[in-house]
N, C-alpha and C positions, 0 to 999 in steps of 0.2 A: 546269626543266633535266632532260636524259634522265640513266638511269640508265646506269653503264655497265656491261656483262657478256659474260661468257664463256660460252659453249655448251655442256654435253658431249650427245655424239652417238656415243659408239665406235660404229665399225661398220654405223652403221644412216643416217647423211647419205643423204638424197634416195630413201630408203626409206620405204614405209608406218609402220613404226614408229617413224621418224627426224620421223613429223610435224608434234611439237611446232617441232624444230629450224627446219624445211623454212620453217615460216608464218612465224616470225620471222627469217629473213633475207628472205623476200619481204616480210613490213612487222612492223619492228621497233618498231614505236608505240610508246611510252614511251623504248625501250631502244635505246643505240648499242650493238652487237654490236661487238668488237674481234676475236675469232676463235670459232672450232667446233672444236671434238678430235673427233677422227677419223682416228685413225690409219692406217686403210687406204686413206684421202685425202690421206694428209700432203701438203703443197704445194702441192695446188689450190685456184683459188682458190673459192669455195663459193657466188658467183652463177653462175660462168663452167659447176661441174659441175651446179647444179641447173637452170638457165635457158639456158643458151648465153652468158650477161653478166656481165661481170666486173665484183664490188661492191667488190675490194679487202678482203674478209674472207677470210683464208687460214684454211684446215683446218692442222690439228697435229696432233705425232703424241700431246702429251701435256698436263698444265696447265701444267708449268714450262715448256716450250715458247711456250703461249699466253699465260701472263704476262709471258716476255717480248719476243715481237713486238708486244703493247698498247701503243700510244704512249701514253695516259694509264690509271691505275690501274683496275683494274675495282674494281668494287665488289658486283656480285653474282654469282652460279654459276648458273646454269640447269641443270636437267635437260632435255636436251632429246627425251627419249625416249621413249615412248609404246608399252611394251611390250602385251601382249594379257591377260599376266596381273596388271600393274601393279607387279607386286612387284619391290622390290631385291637385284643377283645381290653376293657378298662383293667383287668387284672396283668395281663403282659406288658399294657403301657407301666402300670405301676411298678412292676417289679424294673422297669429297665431304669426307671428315674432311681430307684432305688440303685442298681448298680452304679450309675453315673457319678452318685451321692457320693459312693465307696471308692472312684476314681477308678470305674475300668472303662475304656473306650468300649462304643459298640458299635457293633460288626451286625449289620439288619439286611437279612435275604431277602425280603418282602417287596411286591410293588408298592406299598404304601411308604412313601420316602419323608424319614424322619428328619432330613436336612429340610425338608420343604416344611417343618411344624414349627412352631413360632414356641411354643412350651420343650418341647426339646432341644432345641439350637439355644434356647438362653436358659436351661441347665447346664447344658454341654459346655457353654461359656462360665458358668459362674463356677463350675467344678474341675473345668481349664482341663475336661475331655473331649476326644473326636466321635464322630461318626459317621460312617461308612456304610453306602445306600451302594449295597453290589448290586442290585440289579436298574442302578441309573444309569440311564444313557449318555456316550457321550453327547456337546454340542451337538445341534444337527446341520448346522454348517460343515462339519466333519463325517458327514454319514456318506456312504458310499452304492451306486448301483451295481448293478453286472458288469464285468466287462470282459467277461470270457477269458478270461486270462487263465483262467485253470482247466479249460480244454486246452491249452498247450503242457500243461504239466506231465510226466511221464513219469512221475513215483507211485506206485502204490496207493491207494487212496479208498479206506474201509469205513462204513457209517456201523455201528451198534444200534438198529432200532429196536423198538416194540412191540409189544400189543397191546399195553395199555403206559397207562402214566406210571409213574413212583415202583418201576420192575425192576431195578437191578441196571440198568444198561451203561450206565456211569460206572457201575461198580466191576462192572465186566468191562468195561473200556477201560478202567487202570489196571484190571491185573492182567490183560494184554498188553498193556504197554509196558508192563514191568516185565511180565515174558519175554515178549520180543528181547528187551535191555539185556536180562540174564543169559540170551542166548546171541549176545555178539552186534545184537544191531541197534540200530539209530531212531526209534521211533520217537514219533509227536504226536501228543494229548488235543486235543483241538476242544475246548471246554463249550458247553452251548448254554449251562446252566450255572446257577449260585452257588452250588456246593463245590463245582469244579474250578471257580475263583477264588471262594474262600479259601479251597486247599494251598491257591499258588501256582494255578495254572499259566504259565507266560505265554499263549494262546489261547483266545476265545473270547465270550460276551455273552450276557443272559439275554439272548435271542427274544425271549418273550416280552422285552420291552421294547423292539424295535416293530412297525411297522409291514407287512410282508415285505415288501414290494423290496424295503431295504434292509433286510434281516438277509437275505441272500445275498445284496452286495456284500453285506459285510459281512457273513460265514465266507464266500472267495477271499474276500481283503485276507483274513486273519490266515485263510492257508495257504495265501500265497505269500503271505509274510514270511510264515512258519520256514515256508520251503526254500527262500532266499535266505533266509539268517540260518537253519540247522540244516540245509543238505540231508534231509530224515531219508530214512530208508523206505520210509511206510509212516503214511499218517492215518491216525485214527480220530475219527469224528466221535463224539458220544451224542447222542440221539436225546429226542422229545418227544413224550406221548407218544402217539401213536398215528401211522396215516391213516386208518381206518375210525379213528378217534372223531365223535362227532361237533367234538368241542374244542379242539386245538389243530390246528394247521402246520406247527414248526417245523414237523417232518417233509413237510414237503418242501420246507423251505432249506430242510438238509439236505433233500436229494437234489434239489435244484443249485443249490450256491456249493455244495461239497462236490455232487456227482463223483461219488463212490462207484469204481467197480463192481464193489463185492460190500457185501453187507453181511452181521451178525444180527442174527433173530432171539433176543431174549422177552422169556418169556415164562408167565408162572404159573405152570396147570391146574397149582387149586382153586382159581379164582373163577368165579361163575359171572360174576358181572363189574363191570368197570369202577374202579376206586372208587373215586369222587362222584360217581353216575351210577349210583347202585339200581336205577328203570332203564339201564342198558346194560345187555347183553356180552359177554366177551366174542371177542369176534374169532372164529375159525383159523386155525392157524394157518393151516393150507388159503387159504382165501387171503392172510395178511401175505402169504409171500407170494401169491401172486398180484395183489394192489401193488408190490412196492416193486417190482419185475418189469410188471408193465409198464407203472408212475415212472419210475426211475432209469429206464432203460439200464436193469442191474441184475447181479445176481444174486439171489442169499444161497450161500454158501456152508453156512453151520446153524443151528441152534445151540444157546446157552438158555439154563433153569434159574427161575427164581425159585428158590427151594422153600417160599412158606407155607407155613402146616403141614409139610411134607412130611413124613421118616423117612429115614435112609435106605434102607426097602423098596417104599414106593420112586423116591429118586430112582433107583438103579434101574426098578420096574419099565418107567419114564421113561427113559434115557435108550431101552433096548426098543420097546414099543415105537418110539418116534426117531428111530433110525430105520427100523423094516418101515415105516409108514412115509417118510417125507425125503429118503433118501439121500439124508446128509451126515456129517457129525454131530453128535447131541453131547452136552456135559452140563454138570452144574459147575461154574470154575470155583464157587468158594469151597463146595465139598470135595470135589473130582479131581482139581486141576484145570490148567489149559494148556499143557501138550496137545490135546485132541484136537482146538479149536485153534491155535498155531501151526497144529501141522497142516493143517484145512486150506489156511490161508498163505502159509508157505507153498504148498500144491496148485492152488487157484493163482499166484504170479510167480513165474519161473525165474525174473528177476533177483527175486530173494533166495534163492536156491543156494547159491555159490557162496552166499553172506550169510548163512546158518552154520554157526560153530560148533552145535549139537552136531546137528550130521553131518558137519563135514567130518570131526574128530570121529565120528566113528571108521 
């Protein structure tokens, strides 16, 4: 049975930082979403402003608001925000004790770990709610190095990277994995991030709280698990930042602990300079697929669109442009589809050929 929950988002819906929120109203996995706070949204409805489609989850302006437009009770709070510096400002602390008060557990993506607060752990008790620090590590007794165990693997094995942070790349690594499913085969989600455990990913960990050194043993651990317990036909990594990123590393700790054959390039051409780093520059797209070519002894294979502030026009414009120019598949998959960027990677391992239901039935 799913959970049910409430979102908070002030301010930041359908924003880079807003997304935690953004991935969980596009697939709420585990969790039925009853509304989003967001008060400079109030009354829209929150597929209809991120997507053009209305999900019937309304924005609000506040929690007592969004408690009660909920047809059935929630049960837990989400944070759904995804600041740059992770930490909580005195208005967010207030509103979550506020929630705690009204008995919904919370669910906190943040480095800043609310189980570790001495003012929240004895709310949490006296309102006899939990919470749940997804991006805490396990023990470190339990952390894991390299142990090459995944140069013996022989499935399939795809990274989704970037060019910059907060692109899409999770969001194009489920509805690949939902492709691949629809068409016959066995794939595995490999989560690197918060929003892909809050879904209910049963593979992965928020990488960004482990160490390098062991952030890569334990991206191998998690797919070599993967591949002993689902026999997948193809696993898909979803990506961090950016390798050419001057302020995050994770990528390299994906092509190192994942070692992807083949990699997906997403990527959002209205963006002139890096999210969080608006005195850096976005970096050359050609120059990102060759850092991650050379980094990773890999290939990229297709480009996927982050389609913000685009029309649909200039998407399709995009899309013909940077096929004569970089030589690959180009789509946006939430506008376009991912036939194109499916059939790319059915092409690039001939493995998958025989186990495609689409073309075999034709």
């Amino acid at each position: 049975m799913k959970k049910i929950a409430i979102i908070y988002c002030e301010g930041q819906f359908g924003s880079m930082d807003g997304k935690t929120a953004n991935g969980l109203i596009r697939e709420p996995g585990y969790y039925e979403i009853t509304a989003v706070i967001d008060s400079t949204k109030s009354g829209l409805d929150s597929g209809e402003y991120l997507d053009g489609v209305k999900n019937g989850i309304p924005l609000c302006k506040n929690l007592k608001e969004a408690l009660t437009i909920s047809k059935e009770k929630p049960t837990d709070f989400i944070l759904g925000i995804a600041p740059s510096d992770a930490f909580l400002k005195d208005e967010e602390r207030a509103v979550i004790l506020e929630a705690m008060k009204a008995g919904l557990n919370i669910i906190n993506p943040l480095q800043e770990f609310l189980t570790e607060d001495d003012e929240m752990m004895n709310n949490a008790k006296k309102y006899n709610v939990t919470i749940r620090d997804i991006r805490k590590p396990k023990p470190k007794k339990e952390w894991h190095l390299f142990t090459g165990g995944i140069l013996k693997i022989n499935t399939p094995i795809i990274a989704v990277l970037g060019t910059d942070g907060a692109c899409g790349k999770r969001t194009t690594a489920k509805v690949l994995e939902k492709g691949f499913r629809n068409r016959g085969f066995n794939p595995i989600f490999i989560a690197t991030g918060q929003t892909g455990l809050i879904q209910g990913a049963e593979y992965g960990f928020a990488m960004d709280a482990f160490p390098l050194q062991y952030l890569i043993g334990e991206l191998e651990g998690e797919i070599l698990r993967a591949h002993k317990n689902e026999n997948p036909d193809i696993i898909i990594v979803e990506g961090q930042g950016a390798l050419s990123h001057p302020a995050y590393a994770s990528s390299c700790g994906i092509l190192r602990g994942a070692r992807p054959q083949a990699v997906i390039l997403q990527h959002p051409p209205k963006r002139k300079v890096l999210g969080d780093f608006p005195f850096m520059p976005m970096p050359d797209v050609q120059e990102e697929i060759n850092l991650i070519e050379h980094y990773g002894n890999t290939k990229v294979i297709a480009i996927t669109l982050n389609h913000e502030n685009m029309t649909d026009e200039e998407i399709d414009q995009t899309i013909v442009e940077y096929e004569n120019k970089y030589h690959v598949p180009v789509s946006d998959v939430l506008k376009k589809g991912d036939e194109k960027i499916i059939n790319a990677i059915i092409d690039f391992f001939p493995s998958l050929k025989n186990k495609d239901k689409v073309v075999s039935s034709i």
